[in-house]
N, C-alpha and C positions, 0 to 999 in steps of 0.2 A: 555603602551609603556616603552622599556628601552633601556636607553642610554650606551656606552661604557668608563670607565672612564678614557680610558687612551686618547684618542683623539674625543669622544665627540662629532660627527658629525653624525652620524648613531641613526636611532629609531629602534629598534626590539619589535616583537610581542613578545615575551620569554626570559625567563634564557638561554636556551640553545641554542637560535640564540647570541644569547652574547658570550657566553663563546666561543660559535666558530668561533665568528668573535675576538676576542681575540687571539685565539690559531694559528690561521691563519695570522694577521697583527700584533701583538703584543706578538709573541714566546721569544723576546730579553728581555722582561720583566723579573724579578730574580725570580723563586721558590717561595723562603721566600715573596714574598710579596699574592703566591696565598694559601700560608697553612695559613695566618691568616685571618681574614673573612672580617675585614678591608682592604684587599689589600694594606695596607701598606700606606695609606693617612695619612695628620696631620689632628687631632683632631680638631675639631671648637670646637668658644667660643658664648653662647648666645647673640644675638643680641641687646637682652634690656642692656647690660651693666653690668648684675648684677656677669661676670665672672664663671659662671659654665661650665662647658662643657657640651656637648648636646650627646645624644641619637644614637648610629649605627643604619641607617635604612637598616635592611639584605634586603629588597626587593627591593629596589633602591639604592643599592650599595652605600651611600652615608651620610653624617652627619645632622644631623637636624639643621636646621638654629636655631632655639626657644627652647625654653626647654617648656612642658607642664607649659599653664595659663600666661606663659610672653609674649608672644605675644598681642600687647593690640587691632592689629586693629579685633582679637578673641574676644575677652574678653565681646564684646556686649554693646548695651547701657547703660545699669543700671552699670558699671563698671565705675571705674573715677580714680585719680592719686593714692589715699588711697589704694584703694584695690589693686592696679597692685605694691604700693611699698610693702604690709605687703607680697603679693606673692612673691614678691623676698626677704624678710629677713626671711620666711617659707622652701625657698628655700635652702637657705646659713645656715638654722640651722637645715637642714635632716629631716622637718618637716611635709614631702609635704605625705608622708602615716600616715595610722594608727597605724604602724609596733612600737612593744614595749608599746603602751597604751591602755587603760582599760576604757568600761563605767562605770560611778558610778554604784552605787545601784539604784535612783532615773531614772537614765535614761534609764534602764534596765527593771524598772515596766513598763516607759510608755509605750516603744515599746516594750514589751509584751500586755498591755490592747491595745496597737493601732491596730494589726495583729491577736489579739482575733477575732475570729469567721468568718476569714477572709477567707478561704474556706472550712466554714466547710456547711454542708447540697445542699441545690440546689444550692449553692455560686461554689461549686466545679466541675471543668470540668468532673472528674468522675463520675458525679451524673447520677446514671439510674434509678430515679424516688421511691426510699426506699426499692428496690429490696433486700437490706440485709436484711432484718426484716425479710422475709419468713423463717421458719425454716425446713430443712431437715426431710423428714419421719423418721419413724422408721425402715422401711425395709431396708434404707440408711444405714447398720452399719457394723462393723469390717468384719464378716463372708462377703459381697457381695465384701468388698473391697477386701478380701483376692482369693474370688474368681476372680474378675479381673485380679488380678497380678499373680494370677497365669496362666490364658489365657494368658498374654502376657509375660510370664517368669521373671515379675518385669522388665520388663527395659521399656525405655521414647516410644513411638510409634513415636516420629516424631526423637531425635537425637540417641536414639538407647541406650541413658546411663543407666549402669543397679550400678554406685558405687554411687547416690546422692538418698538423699529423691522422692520417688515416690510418686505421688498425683492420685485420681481417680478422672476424670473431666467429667461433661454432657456434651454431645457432643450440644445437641440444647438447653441448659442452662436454660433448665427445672428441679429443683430441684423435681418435684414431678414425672420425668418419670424415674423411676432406672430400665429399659428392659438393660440387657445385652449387647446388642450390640449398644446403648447409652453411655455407657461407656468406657473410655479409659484412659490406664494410661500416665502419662507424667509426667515432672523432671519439680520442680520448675519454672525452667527458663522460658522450653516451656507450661508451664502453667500460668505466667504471663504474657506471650504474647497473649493468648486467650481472656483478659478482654480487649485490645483494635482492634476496626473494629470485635465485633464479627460475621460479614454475610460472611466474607471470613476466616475467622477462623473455620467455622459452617463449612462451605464446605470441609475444607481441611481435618480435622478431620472425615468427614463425608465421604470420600473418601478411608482413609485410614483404616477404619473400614469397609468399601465393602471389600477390596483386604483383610485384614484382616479375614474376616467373610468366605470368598472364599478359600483359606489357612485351615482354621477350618475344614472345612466341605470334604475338600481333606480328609486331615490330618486323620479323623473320618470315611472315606471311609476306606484309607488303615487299619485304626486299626481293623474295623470290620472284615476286608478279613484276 
């Protein structure tokens, strides 16, 4: 729900039941206050006291009462007066990011050994069971790929692009079935998209290689006549 800020009485479902219930009871309002994104309100001051200014919320038109972590009745139980004061002199000393400092050397190995191995093998959502290990035939090589690209004039079979890297992909992601019309060439991009949901990537490519194959065989009519 959003409120209108210049009278405050109305809930709208949107932005733009707002702005037009603005534009409509509220035209006497000056320009300059709707080109700045503030609308031209005064600036609030943090409520805990510690004197900062708070945050423009662009999606409720309006200033944040808190600044992020001074709020104490946030802050949780394990929080007590210590921590919600070093929050505010963190605050007052531009400290609240990490912006301009560096982990050591030491802190650096541990969370590298901590994230070691961490999706590496069946750890990984990519994992399709060590299917990388298979290695391509021999029949697989330069000469078949060349003849693909050449069937499809070097460009992607799904976006059509013929100026990026071409790849030859198995349609049913059989490394050992290299039949001709199992193969299709495609651009990078839409070839990274085949490794995920391959049962509806199988299909589409396996579609486009009928109407394909159909084209061919015209194609091979008229050449012959």
């Amino acid at each position: 729900m959003y409120n209108c800020i210049f009278c405050d009485a109305f809930r709208f479902k949107n932005k733009f039941e707002v702005m037009m219930h603005r534009l409509k009871f509220h035209s006497e309002v000056p320009k300059d206050h709707y080109r700045d994104k503030t609308f031209g309100l005064e600036k609030k001051k943090c409520k805990c006291g510690c004197g900062c200014e708070t945050k423009w919320l662009q999606r409720e038109y309006r200033y944040n009462d808190w600044i992020n972590g001074h709020n104490k009745s946030r802050l949780g139980k394990r929080n007590n007066e210590a921590q919600l004061k070093a929050a505010r002199i963190r605050a007052l000393s531009g400290a609240l990011t990490f912006l301009g400092r560096r982990h050591s050397e030491k802190t650096k190995r541990m969370l590298s050994d901590k994230n070691k191995g961490r999706c590496a093998g069946d750890k990984n959502p990519m994992w399709k069971g060590g299917i990388f290990k298979s290695k391509y035939p021999k029949d697989f090589n330069k000469d078949l790929k060349n003849v693909i690209l050449g069937r499809d004039f070097g460009s992607c079979q799904m976006c059509k692009k013929t100026n990026s890297v071409i790849a030859v992909h198995h349609i049913d992601y059989d490394k050992r079935n290299n039949s001709i019309w199992n193969l299709i060439s495609l651009c990078r991009k839409c070839h990274g998209r085949t490794n995920h949901n391959r049962s509806y990537w199988h299909m589409v490519c396996k579609d486009l290689m009928y109407f394909r194959k159909k084209e061919f065989t015209i194609w091979c009519h008229k050449f012959k006549e």
